[in-house]
C-alpha positions in Angstrom: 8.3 -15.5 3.8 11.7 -15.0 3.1 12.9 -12.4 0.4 15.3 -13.7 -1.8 15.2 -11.5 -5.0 13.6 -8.2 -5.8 14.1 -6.7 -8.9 12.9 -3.5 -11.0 10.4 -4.1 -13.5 9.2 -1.1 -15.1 7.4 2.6 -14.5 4.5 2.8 -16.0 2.3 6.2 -16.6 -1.7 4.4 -17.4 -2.5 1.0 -16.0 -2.4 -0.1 -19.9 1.2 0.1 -20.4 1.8 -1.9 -16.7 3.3 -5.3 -17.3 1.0 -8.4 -19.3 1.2 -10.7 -16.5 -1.0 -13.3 -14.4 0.9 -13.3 -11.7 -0.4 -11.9 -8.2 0.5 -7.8 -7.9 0.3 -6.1 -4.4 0.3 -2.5 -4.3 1.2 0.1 -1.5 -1.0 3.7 -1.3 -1.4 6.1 1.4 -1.0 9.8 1.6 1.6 11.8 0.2 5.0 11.6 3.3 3.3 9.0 4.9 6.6 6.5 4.7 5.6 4.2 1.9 8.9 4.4 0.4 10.7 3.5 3.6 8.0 0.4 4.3 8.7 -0.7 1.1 12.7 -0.7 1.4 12.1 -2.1 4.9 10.2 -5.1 3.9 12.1 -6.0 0.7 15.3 -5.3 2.9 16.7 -3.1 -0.2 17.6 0.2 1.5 17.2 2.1 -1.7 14.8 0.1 -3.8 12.2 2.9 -3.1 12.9 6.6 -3.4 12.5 8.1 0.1 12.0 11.7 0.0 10.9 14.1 2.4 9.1 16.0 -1.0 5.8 14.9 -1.2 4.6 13.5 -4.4 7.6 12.3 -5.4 6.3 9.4 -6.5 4.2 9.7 -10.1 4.4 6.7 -11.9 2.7 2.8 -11.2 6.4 1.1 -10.8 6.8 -2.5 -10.6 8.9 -4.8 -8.8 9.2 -8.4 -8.7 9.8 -10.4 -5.2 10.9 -13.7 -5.3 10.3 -14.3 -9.5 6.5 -15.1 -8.9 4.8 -11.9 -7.0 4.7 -7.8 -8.0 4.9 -5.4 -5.0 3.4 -2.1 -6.9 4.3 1.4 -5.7 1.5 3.7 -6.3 2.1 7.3 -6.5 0.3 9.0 -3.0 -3.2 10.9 -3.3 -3.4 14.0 -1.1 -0.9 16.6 -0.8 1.6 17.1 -3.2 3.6 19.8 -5.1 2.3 19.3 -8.3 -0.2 21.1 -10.8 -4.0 20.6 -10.6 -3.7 19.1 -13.9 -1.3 16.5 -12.7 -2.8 15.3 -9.4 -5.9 14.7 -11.3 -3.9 12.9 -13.8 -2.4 11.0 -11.1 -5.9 10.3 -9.6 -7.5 9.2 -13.1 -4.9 6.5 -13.4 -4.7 5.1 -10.1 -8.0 5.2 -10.3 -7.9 3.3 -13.6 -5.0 0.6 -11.7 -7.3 -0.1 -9.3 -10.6 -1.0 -10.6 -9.7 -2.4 -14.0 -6.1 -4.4 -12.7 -7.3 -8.2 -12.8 -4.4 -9.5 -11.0 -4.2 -7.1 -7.9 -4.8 -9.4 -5.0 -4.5 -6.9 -2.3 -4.2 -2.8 -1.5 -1.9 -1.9 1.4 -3.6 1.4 2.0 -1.1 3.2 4.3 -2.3 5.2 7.5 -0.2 7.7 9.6 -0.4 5.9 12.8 0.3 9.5 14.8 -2.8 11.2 13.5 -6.6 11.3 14.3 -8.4 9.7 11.5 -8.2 11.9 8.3 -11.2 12.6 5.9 -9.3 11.5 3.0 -7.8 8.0 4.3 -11.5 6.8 5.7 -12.9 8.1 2.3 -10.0 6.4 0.0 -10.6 2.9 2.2 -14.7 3.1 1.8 -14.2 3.6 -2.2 -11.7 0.6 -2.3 -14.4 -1.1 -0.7 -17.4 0.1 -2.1 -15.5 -1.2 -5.5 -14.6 -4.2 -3.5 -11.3 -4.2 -4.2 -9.2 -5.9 -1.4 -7.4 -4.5 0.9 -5.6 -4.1 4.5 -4.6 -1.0 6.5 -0.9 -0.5 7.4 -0.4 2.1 10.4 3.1 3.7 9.3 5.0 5.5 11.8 4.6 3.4 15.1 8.1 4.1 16.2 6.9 8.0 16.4 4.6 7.0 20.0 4.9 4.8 22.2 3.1 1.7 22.1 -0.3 2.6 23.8 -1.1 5.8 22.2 -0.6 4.1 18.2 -2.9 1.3 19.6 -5.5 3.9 20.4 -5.0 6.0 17.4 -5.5 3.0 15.5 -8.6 2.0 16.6 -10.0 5.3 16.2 -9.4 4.8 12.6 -11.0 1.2 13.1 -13.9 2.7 14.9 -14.6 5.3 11.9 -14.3 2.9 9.0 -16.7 0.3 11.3 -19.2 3.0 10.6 -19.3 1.6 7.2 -17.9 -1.6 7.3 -19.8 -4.6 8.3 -16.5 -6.3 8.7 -12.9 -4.6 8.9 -10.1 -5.5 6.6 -6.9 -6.6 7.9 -4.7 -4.6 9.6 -1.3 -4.0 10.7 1.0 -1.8 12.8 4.6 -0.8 11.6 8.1 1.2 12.2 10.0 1.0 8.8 12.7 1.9 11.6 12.4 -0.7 14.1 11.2 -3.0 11.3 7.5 -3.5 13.3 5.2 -5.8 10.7 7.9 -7.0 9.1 6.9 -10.3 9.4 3.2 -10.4 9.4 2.9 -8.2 6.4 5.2 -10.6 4.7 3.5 -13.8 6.3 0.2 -12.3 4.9 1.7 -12.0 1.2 2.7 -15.7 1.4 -0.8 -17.2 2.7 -2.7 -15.3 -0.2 -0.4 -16.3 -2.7 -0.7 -20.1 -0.8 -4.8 -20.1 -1.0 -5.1 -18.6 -4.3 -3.1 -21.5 -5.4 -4.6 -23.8 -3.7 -7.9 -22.4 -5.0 -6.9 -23.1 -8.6 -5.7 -26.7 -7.8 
């Protein structure tokens, strides 16, 4: 898939106030400083279409962006760590929470993982919840330009082996270097099948 045009849609606070639309909407989660910003700049190719901070929880709102005139990438504000009130990461955890479950036109999660750490309690628990809901998703392991190509393959399936304690069958996964620009193009290629079958599917 090539990327042609992205542009900013809109911040939202609540899933009610995101965009009235029927087109497809991928989002991107993961822990607070695990790189989504910098994936997301990297696979639009915008440098600054993201806000990279090394401040966790920087981002709080459900923001749009439109790729190409006919898909949504989502940013989702991070669940872990973050320098906020109580009151506000539960806030934040209501309405992601609330995007999630009740957001008709999400076709896929990309739930970010850290690719340099042993698997973490709250990534396996966020992934089982997405799929006890059965809300789809894939894994992105962020970071692979941190370790050599060996040890992110075996810290990857460690994470595989934890969630196959629950899962019959694994979702899709990917490994990526928003440096190096690793997943670039299967991330993308994956994006442009779904939006291909679900259109064939309504033919």
């Amino acid at each position: 898939m090539e990327i042609k045009t992205v542009k900013y849609v809109i911040s939202s606070p609540t899933v009610q106030l995101c965009p009235k639309t029927t087109m497809p909407e991928y989002a991107f989660i993961g822990r607070s400083n695990v790189g989504k910003s910098s994936l997301i700049n990297m696979l639009t190719g915008h440098s600054k279409l993201a806000m990279v901070s090394g401040q966790p929880g920087k981002t709080q709102t459900i923001n749009h962006f439109i790729v190409n005139d006919n898909w949504y990438l989502v940013d989702l504000p991070g669940y872990g760590y973050a320098k906020v009130a109580q009151q506000k990461r539960e806030e934040w955890q209501k309405n992601i929470r609330q995007y999630l479950l009740l957001r008709e036109n999400l076709y896929c999660v990309f739930v970010l993982v850290d690719i340099r750490l042993e698997p973490q309690t709250i990534d396996i628990e966020f992934i089982n919840f997405l799929g006890e809901n059965q809300v789809p998703i894939a894994i992105i392991f962020t970071k692979a330009d941190k370790l050599g190509p060996d040890a992110g393959k075996r810290n990857a399936q460690k994470v595989l082996d934890k969630l196959s304690e629950e899962w019959e069958e694994l979702p899709p996964h990917f490994i990526s270097s928003a440096e190096k620009k690793t997943g670039r193009t299967e991330i993308l290629h994956f994006i442009h099948q779904a939006n291909k079958n679900t259109e064939n599917s309504i033919d």
